[in-house]
DOMITOR-619481 format. One record per residue: z, x, y of N, C-alpha, C, O in turn. Coordinates in steps of 0.2 Angstrom, whole numbers, plus 5000, padded with zeros to 4 digits. Each point is the difference from the previous one (the first is absolute). Last residue first. Example, Ala and Ser with C-alpha at 12.3 -4.5 7.8 and 13.67 -1.06 7.14 Angstrom:
BEGIN
503550644989500150045006500349965005500150035006;499949994966500049965006500050045006500350054999;
***
This chain:
BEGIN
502649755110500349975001499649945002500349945001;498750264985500249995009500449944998499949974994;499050134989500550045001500349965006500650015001;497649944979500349975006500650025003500449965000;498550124980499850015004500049975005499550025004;501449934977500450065002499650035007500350045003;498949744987500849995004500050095002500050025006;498149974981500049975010500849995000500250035004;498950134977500449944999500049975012500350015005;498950184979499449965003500449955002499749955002;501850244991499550025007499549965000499650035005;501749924977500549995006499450005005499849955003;499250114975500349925003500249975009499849955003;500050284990499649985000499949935002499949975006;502050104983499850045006499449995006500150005006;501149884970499550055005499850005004499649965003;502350044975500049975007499450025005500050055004;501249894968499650075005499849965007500049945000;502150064983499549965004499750035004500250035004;501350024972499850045007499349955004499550004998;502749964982499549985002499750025007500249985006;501450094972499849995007499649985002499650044999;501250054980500349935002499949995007500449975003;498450234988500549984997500649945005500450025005;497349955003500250074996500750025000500350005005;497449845001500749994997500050064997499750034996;498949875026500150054993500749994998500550005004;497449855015500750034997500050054994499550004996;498949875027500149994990500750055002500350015005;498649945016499650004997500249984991499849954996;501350015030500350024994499249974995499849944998;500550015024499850045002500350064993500150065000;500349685008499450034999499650074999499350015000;503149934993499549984997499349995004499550004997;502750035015499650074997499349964995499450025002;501949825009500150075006499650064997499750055003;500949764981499949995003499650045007499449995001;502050114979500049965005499249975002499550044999;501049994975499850045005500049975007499649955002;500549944974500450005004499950085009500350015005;498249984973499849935005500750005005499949995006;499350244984500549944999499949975005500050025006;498050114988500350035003500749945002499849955003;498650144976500049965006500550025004500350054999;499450154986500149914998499849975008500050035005;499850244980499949945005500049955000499849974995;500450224991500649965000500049965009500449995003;497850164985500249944995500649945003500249944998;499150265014499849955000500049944996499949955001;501650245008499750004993499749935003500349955002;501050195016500249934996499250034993499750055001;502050125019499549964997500049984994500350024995;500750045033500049964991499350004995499449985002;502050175021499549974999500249964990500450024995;501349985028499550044994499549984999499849955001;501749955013500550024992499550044997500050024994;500549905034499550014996500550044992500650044999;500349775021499850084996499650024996499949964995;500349825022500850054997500050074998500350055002;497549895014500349984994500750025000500250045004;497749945016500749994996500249984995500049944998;497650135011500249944997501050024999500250014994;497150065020500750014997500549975000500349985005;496950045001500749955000500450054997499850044996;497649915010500450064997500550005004500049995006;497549864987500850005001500450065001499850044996;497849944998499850025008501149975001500350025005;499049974972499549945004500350025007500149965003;501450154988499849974996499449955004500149965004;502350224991499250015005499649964995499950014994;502850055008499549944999499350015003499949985006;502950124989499650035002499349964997499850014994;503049965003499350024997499649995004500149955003;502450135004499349975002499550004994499950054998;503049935001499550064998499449965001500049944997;503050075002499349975003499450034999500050064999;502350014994499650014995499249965003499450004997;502250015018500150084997499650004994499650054999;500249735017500650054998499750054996499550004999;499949775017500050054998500550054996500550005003;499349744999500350055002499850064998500150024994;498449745005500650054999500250055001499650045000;499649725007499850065001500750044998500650015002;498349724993500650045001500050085000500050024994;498349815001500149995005500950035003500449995006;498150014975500649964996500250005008500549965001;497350184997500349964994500549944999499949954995;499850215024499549984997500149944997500249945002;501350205001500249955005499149995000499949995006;500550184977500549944998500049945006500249944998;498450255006499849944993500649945000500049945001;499450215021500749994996499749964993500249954999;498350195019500049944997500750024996500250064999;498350115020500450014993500249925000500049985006;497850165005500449964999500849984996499849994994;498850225015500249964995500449954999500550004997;497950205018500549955000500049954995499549974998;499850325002499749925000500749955000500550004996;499950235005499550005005499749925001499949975005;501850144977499650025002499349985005499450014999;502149825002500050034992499450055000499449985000;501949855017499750044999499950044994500650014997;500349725007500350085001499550065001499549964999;501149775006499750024998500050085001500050025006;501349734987499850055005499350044999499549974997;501749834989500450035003499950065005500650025003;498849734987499550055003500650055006500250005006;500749804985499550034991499650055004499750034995;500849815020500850055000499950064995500150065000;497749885013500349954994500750035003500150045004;498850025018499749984992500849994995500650005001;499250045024499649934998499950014991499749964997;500850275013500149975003499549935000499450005000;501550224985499349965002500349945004500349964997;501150304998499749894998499550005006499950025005;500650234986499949965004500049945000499449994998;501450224984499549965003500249975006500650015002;500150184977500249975007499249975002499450024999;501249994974499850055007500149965005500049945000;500750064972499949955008499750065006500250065000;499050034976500550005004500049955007499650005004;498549984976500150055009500849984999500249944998;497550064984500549985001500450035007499950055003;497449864989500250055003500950004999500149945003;497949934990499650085002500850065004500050065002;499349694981500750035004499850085001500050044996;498649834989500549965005500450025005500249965004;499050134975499550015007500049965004499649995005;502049984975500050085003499649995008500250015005;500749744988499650074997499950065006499850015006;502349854993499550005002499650034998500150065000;502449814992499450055000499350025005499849945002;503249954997499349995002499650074996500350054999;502049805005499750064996499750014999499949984994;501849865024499649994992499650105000500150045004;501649835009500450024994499350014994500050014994;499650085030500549944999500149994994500150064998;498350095001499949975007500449954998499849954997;499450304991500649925002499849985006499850035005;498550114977500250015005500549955001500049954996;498350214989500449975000500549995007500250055003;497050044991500549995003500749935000500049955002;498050124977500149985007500850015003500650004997;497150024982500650045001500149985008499650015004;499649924970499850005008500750025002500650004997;497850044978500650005004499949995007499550035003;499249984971500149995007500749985003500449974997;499150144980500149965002500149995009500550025003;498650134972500350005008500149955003499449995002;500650114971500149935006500350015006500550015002;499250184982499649944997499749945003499449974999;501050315003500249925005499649964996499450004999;501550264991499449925000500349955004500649985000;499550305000500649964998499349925003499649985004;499650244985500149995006500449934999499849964995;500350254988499749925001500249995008500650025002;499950234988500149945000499749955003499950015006;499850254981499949965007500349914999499849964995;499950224987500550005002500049965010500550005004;497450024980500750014995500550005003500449964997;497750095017500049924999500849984993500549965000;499150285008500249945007499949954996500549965000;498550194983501050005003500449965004500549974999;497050035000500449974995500650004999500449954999;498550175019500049944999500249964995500349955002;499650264996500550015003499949915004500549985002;498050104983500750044995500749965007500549984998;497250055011500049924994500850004997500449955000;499050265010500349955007499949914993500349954999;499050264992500850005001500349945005500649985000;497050044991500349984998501050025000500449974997;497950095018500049934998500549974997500449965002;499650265001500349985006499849924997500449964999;499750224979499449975007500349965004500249964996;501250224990499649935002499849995004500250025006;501150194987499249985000499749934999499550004997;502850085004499550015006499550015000499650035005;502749824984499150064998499750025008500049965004;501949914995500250065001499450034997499850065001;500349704998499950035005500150065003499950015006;499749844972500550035004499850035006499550044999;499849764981499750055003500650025005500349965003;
***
């Protein structure tokens, strides 16, 4: 049937003109296998390489100018203004390994609201975000320090690397981190 008669009935010209669409229309492209994925903040702290999940970390900051806290940890670096609210800021590395590390250019605040906590944490640098395929979750390696394994949930292998997830969460229920004062 062609379409240049002008005496076809609108039905059936618009039918005429469906069948043509379905004739040269392409297939919607088929997801076979979706596969869950987690997705977390990559982070350094000393020589190690850290994960923390996404809703972990409410917030990234540039070092900002602060004030020391008079009597507290050395691992308890100051305290800055941040849009209006005081914020704690923590060294992790002089946390962790008891040795506080140098700020520098690539330094960078993860930002911690947790159970009424609201902390900001010194890092080496933030590397982005990751994300891992759940399939390729593994325990979390037995040799892991000491200093970090309480607060080290599992892990992900992805191409030859091993990303230790790190929680945040953890940290901010953790009574040592909550013993600021000397």
């Amino acid at each position: 049937m062609g379409l240049s008669n002008q005496n076809i009935h609108p039905i059936l010209l618009l039918q005429e003109i469906e069948r043509r669409s379905r004739e040269k229309a392409a297939g919607l492209p088929q997801q076979e296998d979706v596969k869950d994925e987690w997705i977390g903040i990559a982070f350094s702290v000393g020589r190690h390489k850290l994960v923390a999940p996404l809703g972990q970390v409410s917030e990234i900051l540039t070092y900002p100018e602060m004030s020391r806290v008079p009597g507290a940890k050395p691992w308890v670096l100051g305290i800055a203004n941040v849009r209006g609210n005081l914020l704690p800021i923590m060294d992790l590395e002089g946390f962790l390994h008891g040795r506080n590390a140098a700020a520098r250019k690539r330094s960078r605040i993860l930002v911690v609201q947790h159970n009424g906590v609201f902390a900001g944490l010194l890092v080496d640098e933030v590397l982005g975000l990751r994300h891992f395929l759940e399939e390729n979750r593994i325990r979390a390696p037995r040799n892991v320090e000491l200093t970090i394994r309480p607060y080290v949930e599992r892990a992900y292998s992805a191409m030859d690397e091993q990303w230790i997830v790190f929680s945040m969460h953890k940290l901010a229920e953790s009574p040592l981190f909550m013993q600021v004062a000397i």
